[in-house]
C-alpha positions in Angstrom: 10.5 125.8 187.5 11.2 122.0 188.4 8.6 120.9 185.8 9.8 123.0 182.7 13.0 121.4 183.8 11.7 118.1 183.4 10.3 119.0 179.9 13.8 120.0 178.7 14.9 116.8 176.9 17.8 118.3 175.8 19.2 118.1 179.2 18.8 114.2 178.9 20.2 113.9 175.0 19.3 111.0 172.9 22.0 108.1 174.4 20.6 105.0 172.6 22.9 104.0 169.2 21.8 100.4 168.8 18.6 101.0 167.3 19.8 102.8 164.3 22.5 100.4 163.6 19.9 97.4 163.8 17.8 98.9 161.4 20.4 99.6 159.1 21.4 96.3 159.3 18.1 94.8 158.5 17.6 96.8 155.6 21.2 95.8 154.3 20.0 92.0 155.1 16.6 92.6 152.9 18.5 94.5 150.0 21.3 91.7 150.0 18.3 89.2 150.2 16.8 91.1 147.4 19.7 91.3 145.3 20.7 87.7 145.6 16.1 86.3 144.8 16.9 88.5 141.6 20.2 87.3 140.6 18.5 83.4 141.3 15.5 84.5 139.1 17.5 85.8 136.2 19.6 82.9 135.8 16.5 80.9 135.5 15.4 82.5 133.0 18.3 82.7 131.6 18.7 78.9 132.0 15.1 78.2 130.4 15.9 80.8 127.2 19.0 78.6 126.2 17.2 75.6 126.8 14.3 77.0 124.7 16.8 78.5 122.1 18.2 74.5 122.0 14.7 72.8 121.3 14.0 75.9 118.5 17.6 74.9 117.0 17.1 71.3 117.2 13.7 71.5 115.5 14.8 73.8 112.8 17.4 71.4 111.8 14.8 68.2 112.1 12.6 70.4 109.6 15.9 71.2 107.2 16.8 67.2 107.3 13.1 66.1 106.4 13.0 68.7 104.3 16.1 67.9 102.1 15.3 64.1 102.3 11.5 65.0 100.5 13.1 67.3 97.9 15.4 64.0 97.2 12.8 62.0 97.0 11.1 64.3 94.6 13.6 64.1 92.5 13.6 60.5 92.1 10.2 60.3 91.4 9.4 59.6 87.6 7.0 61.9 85.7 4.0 59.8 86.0 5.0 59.5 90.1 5.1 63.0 89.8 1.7 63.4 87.8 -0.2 60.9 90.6 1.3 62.3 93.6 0.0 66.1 92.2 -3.4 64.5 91.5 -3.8 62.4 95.0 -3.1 66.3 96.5 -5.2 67.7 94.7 -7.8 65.0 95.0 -7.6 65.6 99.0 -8.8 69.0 98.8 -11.1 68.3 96.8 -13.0 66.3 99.2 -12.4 68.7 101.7 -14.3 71.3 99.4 -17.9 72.9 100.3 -19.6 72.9 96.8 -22.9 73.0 98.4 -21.8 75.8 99.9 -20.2 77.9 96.8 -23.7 77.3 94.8 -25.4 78.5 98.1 -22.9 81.5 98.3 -23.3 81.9 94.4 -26.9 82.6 94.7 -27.0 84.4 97.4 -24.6 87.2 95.2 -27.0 86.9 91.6 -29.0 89.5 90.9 -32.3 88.6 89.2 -31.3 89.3 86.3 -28.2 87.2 85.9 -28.1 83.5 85.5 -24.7 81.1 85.8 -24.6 79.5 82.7 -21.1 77.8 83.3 -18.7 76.8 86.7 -15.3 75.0 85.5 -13.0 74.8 88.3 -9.6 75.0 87.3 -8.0 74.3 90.7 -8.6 73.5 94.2 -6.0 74.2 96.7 -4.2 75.7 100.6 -3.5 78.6 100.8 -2.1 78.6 105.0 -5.0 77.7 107.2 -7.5 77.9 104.2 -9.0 76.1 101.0 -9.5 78.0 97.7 -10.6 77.1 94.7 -10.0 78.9 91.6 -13.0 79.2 89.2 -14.2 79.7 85.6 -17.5 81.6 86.0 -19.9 81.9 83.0 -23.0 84.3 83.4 -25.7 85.5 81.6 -27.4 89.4 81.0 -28.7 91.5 79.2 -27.0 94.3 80.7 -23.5 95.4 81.9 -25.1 97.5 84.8 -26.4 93.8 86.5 -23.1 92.3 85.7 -21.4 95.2 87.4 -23.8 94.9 90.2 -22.8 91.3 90.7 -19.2 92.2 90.9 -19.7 94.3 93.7 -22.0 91.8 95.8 -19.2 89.2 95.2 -16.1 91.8 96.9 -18.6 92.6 99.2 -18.7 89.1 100.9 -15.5 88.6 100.9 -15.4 85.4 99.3 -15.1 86.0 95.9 -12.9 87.9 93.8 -13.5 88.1 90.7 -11.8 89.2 87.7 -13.6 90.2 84.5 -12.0 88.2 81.4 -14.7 88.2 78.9 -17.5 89.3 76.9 -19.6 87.4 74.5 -22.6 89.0 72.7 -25.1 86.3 72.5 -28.4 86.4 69.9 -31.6 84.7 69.8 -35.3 84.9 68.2 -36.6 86.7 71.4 -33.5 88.6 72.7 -30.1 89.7 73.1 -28.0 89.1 75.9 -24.0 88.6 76.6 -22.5 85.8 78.4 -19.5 87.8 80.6 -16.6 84.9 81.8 -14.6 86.0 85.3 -11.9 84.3 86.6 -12.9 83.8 90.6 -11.0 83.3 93.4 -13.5 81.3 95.8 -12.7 81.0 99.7 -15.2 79.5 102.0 -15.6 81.5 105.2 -15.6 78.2 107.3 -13.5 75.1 107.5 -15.2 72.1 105.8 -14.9 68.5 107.2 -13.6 65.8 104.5 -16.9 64.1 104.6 -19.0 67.4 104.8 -19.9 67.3 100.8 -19.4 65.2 98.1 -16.4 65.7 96.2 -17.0 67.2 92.2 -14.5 66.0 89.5 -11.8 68.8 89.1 -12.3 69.3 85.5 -15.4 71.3 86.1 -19.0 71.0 85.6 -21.9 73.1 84.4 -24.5 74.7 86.8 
């Protein structure tokens, strides 16, 4: 009997409070603690938006300033200022233009039986991160079902598109065959150096 009396602990009840309130105390610290790391940490962030938002104003207007200040100096300019300044752009890209690598590209699209007769390149220019070049195309064949075959290779690489303008029935002692004219839009896959190629006169030139 004495020992199941020693085993009753409800005859000694649970006496010690301090433990309980010490751990509630601590966990109040660590949640206050908590509270206050994330109150720091949002007004950082906070403070580094605003100065972010400050450096995005300030550049926007820099760009709105030197913008207005080029547009008045374009206006100033006299037509023949005008006419030099569009051809020293356009002379820029130029140089910075791959024509090895279009007449490279250009073959590799040809089907045997089509010939270029005629490349005149209207323009040469950015277009974001990119250079273009917009081209005249002349070819030769004596079929449309070759011509049409060339159309596809060229969307197919993704660096021409071309746009049929043109048909021209053409007549000799030995045959017949049509010269078909496109309108191309030519854009390297690659990003040329300025002293990569040799730069072509804008005007054009025939293959």
């Amino acid at each position: 009997m004495s020992i199941l009396t020693d085993l009753n602990l409800a005859t000694r009840p649970f006496r010690n409070r301090v433990l309980p309130y010490l751990t509630a105390t601590l966990l109040a610290g660590v949640a206050a603690l908590l509270v206050v790391v994330c109150l720091i940490w949002l007004k950082q962030n906070s403070d580094v938006n605003k100065i972010q938002a400050e450096r995005i104003n300030t550049a926007n207007a820099e760009i709105s300033r030197l913008k207005g200040e080029g547009e008045k100096v374009q206006q100033q300019l006299t037509p023949d200022q005008k006419a030099i300044l569009s051809a020293s752009h356009r002379l820029v890209a130029n140089k910075q233009f791959g024509w090895s690598r279009l007449f490279a590209d250009l073959e590799s699209v040809l089907p045997g039986s089509v010939s270029a007769s005629r490349i005149v390149v209207n323009n040469i220019y950015n277009d974001g991160a990119k250079i273009k070049a917009d081209l005249e195309l002349a070819v030769l064949s004596r079929d449309y079902a070759s011509v049409d075959t060339l159309i596809r290779n060229m969307q197919n690489t993704g660096l021409f598109q071309p746009e049929l303008r043109g048909q021209d029935l053409q007549k000799s002692d030995r045959m017949t065959y049509s010269e078909f004219t496109f309108r191309v839009i030519y854009t390297p896959n690659y990003q040329p150096s300025a002293a990569s190629d040799v730069a072509m006169n804008t005007n054009g030139g025939d293959r």
